[in-house]
N, C-alpha and C positions, 0 to 999 in steps of 0.2 A: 841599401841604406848606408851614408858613410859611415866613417870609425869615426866617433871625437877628436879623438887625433889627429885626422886631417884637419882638423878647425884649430882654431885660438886658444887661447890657454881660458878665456874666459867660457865659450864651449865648451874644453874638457872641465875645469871649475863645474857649469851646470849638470854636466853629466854625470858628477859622480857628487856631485850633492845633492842634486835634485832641483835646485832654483836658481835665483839669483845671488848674486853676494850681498846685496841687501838686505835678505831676507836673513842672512848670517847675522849681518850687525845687529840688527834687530832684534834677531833671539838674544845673543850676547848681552845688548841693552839692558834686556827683560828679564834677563836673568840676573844681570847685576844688580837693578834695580828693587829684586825680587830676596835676593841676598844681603843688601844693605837692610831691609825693611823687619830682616829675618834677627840683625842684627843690634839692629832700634829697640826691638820688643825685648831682647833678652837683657835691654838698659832700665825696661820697668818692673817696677814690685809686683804685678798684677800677668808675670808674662804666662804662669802655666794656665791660667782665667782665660786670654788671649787663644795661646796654642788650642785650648779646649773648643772655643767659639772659632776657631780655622778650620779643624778637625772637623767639629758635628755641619760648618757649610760647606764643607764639602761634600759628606755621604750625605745631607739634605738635598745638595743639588745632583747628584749622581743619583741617587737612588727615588729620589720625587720629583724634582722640578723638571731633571729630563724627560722621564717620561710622561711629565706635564704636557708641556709647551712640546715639546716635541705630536703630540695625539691633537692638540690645540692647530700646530702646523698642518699635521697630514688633512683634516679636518677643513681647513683653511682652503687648500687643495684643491681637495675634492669639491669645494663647495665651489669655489671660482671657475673650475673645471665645467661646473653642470650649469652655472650661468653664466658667460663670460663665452663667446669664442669672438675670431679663433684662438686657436694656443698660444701665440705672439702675445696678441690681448688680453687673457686671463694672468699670464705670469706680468706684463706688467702693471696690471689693476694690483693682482697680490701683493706686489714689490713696495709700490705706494700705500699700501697701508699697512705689509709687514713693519715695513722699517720705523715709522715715524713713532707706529706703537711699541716695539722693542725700545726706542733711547726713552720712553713715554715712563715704562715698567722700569726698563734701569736706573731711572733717574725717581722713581717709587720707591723701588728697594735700596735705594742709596739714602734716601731722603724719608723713609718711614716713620722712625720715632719721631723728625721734627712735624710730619704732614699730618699727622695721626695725634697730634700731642699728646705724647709718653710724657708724664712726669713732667707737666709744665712749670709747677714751683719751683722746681729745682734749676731745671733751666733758668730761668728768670733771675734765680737765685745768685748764678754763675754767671751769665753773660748780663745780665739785667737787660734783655729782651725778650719779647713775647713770639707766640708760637701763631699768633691770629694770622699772620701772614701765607704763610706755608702751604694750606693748602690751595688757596688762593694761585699762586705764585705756579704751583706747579700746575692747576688746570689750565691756567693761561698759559703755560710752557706747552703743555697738550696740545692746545690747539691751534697754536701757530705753529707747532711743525707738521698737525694733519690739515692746515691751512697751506703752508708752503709746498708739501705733498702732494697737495688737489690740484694746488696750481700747476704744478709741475706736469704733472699727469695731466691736466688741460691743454697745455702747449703739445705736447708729444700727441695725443690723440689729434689736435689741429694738425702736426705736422705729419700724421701718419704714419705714427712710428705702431701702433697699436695693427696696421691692415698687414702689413711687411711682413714677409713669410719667414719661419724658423728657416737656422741650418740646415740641408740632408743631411741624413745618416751615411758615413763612409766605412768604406768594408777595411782588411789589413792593407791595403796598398792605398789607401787614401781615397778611393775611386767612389762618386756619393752614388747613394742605394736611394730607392724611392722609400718613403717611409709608408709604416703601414697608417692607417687609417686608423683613429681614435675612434674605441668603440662608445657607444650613444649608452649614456647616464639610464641608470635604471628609477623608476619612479620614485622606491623611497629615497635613494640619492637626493633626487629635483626635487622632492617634499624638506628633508632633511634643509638641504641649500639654503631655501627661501627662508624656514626659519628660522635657519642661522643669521639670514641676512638681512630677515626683518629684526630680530634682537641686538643683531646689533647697529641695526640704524636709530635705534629706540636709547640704544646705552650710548651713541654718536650727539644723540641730542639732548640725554642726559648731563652729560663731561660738557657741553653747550652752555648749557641751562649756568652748570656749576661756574663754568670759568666765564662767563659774564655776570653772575653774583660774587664771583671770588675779584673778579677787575673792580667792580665800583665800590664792594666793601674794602679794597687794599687803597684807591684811588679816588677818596670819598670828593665829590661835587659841592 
């Protein structure tokens, strides 16, 4: 294997950072960005209130949500695993509908007190606008992006990208290994699966239901 050495200075650059130099600015960005923000809060009367509610989301998300969503994940897995082949095809089934529900939840938990209306007098009070809209707004956010997701996943299964076989496995010199053979789903697995997957085809048309009552009550006729 060569030295970095013999290569370019942007070579040795990856070699001993680890990436690209983009990835550099980037942190840098993140981190300025991260230190202005640190900066702002210690301009308000309310900043040790703030530090406290940074503080307790973070051990909430370290100490609960990971091992939430994370058991949610493996779950997920396993379940596309035991209906879904071949392997190509189970992780991109997953793909499309990890994703569109991760920005789904983040944009929940961003958007909670208005979706949930916390304390809508007050709101009203302050902005003099109402809260009827919100949840509305975001089932409809919901289901155009597991709309554009479906579609997406529609063209790729058309084009075949779902039959198209994984990478091998390569050993230390690069040289690919046959892979072993995916051992076959145990029954309560394939029990498990289906009713995952019939729940949540029932919660799919649930968030349905919602965000075409939430369109024509935002978008009254």
């Amino acid at each position: 294997m060569p030295s970095p050495r013999d290569g370019s200075r942007l070579d040795r650059f990856r070699y001993e950072y680890g990436a690209e130099p983009l990835h550099l600015l980037a942190t840098i960005a993140s981190l300025a960005i991260a230190l202005y923000a640190i900066l702002r809060i210690f301009e308000i009367p309310s900043t040790a209130g703030i530090l406290l509610w940074l503080g307790a989301a973070i051990i909430a998300h370290d100490l609960i949500a990971l091992p939430i969503y994370s058991g949610f994940l493996r779950l997920a897995e396993t379940s596309t695993d035991a209906l879904v082949r071949p392997r190509r095809r189970a992780l991109l089934t997953l793909n499309h509908i990890r994703i569109p529900a991760a920005f789904s939840l983040l944009l929940l938990l961003i958007c909670f007190p208005l979706v949930a209306q916390i304390d809508e007098p007050r709101y009203q009070l302050t902005t003099g606008l109402g809260l009827d809209r919100y949840l509305g707004n975001w089932l409809l956010i919901t289901a155009v992006l597991f709309g554009v997701s479906g579609l997406l996943y529609a063209i790729k299964l058309r084009a075949g990208a779902g039959r198209q076989p994984l990478l091998p496995k390569s050993d230390a010199n690069g040289v690919p290994t046959t892979a072993e053979p995916a051992s076959e789903p145990g029954r309560v697995a394939v029990v498990l699966s289906r009713g995952v997957l019939a729940i949540g085809a029932l919660l799919a048309l649930w968030v349905a239901a919602l965000a075409l009552y939430g369109l024509f009550a935002s978008f009254p006729i």
